[in-house]
KOLPALO-743115 format. One record per residue (C-alpha): residue number from 1; x, y, z. Coordinates in steps of 0.5 Angstrom, whole numbers, plus 500, padded with zeros to 3 digits. Layout:
N
 seq  px  py  pz
 NUM   X   Y   Z
...
END
This chain:
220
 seq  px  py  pz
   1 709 552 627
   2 706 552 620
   3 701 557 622
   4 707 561 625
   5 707 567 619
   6 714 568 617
   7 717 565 625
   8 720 570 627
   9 721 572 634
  10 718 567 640
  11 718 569 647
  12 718 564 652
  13 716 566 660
  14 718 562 665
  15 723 560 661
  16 727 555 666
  17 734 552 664
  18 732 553 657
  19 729 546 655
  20 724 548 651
  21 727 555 649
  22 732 550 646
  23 727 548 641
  24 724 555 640
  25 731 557 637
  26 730 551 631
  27 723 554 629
  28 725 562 630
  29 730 567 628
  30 729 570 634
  31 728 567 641
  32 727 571 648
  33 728 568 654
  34 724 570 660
  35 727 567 667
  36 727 571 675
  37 731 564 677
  38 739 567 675
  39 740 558 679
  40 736 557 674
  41 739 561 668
  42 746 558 669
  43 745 552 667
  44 741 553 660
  45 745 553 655
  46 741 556 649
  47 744 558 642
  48 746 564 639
  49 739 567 637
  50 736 567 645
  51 736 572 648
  52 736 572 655
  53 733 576 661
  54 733 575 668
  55 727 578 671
  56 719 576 671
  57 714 576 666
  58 712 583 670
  59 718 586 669
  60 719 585 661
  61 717 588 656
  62 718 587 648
  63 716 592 643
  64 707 592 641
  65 705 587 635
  66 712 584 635
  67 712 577 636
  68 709 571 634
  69 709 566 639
  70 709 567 646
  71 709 560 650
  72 709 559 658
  73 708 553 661
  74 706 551 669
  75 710 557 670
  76 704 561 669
  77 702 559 675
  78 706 563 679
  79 705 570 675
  80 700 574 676
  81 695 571 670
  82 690 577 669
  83 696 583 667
  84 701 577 665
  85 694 576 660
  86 693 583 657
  87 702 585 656
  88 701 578 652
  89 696 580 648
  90 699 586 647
  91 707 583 645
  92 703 579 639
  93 702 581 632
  94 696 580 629
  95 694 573 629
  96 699 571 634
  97 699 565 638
  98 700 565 646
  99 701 556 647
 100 701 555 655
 101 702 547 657
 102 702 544 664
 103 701 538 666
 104 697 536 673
 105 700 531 678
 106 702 525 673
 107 697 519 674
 108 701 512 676
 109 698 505 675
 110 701 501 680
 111 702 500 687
 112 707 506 687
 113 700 511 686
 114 699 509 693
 115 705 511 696
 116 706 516 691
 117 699 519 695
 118 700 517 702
 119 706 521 701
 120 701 527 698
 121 697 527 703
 122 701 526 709
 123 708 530 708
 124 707 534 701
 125 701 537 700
 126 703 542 706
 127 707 545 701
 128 702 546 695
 129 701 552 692
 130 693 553 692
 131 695 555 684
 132 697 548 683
 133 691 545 684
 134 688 550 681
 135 689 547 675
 136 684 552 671
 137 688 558 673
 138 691 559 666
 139 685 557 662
 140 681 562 667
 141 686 567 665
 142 685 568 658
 143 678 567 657
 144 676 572 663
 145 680 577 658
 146 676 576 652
 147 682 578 649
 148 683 573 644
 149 679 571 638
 150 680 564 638
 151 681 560 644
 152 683 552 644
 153 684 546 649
 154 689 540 646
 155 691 534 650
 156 697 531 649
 157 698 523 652
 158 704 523 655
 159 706 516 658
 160 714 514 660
 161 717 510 664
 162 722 511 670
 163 726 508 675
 164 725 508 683
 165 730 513 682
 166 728 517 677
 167 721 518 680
 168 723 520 687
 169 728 525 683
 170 722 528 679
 171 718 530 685
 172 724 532 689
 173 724 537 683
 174 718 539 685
 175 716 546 690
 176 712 542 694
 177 716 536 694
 178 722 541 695
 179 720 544 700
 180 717 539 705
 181 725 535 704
 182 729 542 706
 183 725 542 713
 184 728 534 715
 185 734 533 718
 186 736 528 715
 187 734 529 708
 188 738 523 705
 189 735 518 709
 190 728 520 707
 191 730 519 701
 192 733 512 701
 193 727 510 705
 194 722 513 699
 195 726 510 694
 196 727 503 697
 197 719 504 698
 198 718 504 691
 199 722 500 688
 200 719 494 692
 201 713 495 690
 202 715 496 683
 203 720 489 683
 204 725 495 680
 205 722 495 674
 206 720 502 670
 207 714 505 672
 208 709 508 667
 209 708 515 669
 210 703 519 665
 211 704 526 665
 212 699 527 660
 213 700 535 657
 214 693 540 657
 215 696 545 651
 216 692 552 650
 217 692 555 645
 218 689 562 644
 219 690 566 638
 220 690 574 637
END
């Protein structure tokens, strides 16, 4: 945030229920929040200085050489990367930062990574986007611009340590995930068995999961 001239004013596409837009609101005196998901927006709950906007990164728009920072995280995946690309470049001041962060499918070191991928394999990966294992399409995107005058990739460790519960819940969370378990009837009885799965291998203790973060960082 240091190199930021003067903070002023953030945009964040795809911004979810608004984690990282909260954390975006410390740093700038103005914060614009991108999100077509109105479940999504209901359950954000951002500061004064955010605005909200319930579209696509498509449809908004923001005055030319107005902002500072733009973030985007695996949101970006499901926008169109090449015109999302070039409204981006023309939203930022001179010098302004686009940072896009993702995360792949995180890495288990246990037994659970074996159920974790037998699940994968057989019942999930139906349902994956060909954009999610894609994993270079954001990176893709900007350098096949030629916009930005400097482009860099950073790589953030990031191990933490989650219950059978907490695991189950996060790949429930995701559109693959998701997608698979409202085919099921009995939706809860999946749920209980892979639970129950994992924490027999696990002996009921955390697991370490890593959700290492790749940050992009393009400059104007």
């Amino acid at each position: 945030m240091k190199n930021v001239d003067g903070c002023l004013r953030a945009v964040d596409l795809g911004a979810g229920t608004g984690i990282s837009t909260q954390y975006l609101c410390k740093y700038f005196k103005e914060v614009f929040a991108v999100e077509p998901d109105s479940r999504m927006l209901n359950k954000s709950n951002v500061p004064n200085n955010c605005k909200v906007y319930n579209c696509t990164s498509e449809q908004f728009e923001v005055e030319p050489d107005s902002v500072d920072v733009i973030t985007a995280g695996n949101s970006f995946y499901w926008m169109n990367g090449e015109d999302v690309i070039k409204k981006i470049y023309r939203w930022l001041k001179g010098k302004g930062i686009f940072a896009a962060y993702r995360y792949d499918f995180p890495q288990i070191e246990s037994q659970v990574q074996s159920i974790i991928q037998e699940e994968l394999v057989q019942r999930w990966n139906l349902y994956r986007s060909d954009r999610l294992i894609n994993t270079d399409y954001t990176i893709n995107a900007i350098r096949n611009s030629q916009l930005f005058s400097e482009v860099t990739i950073i790589t953030i460790p990031n191990v933490v340590e989650l219950s059978a519960e907490e695991v189950v819940g996060f790949f429930r969370s995701t559109s693959y995930g998701s997608a698979y378990i409202r085919t099921l009837e009995n939706k809860e009885t999946y749920i209980s068995r892979l639970t129950d799965d994992i924490k027999k291998v696990s002996n009921n203790t955390k697991i370490p999961m890593d959700f290492s973060i790749e940050l992009i960082i393009a400059i104007k």
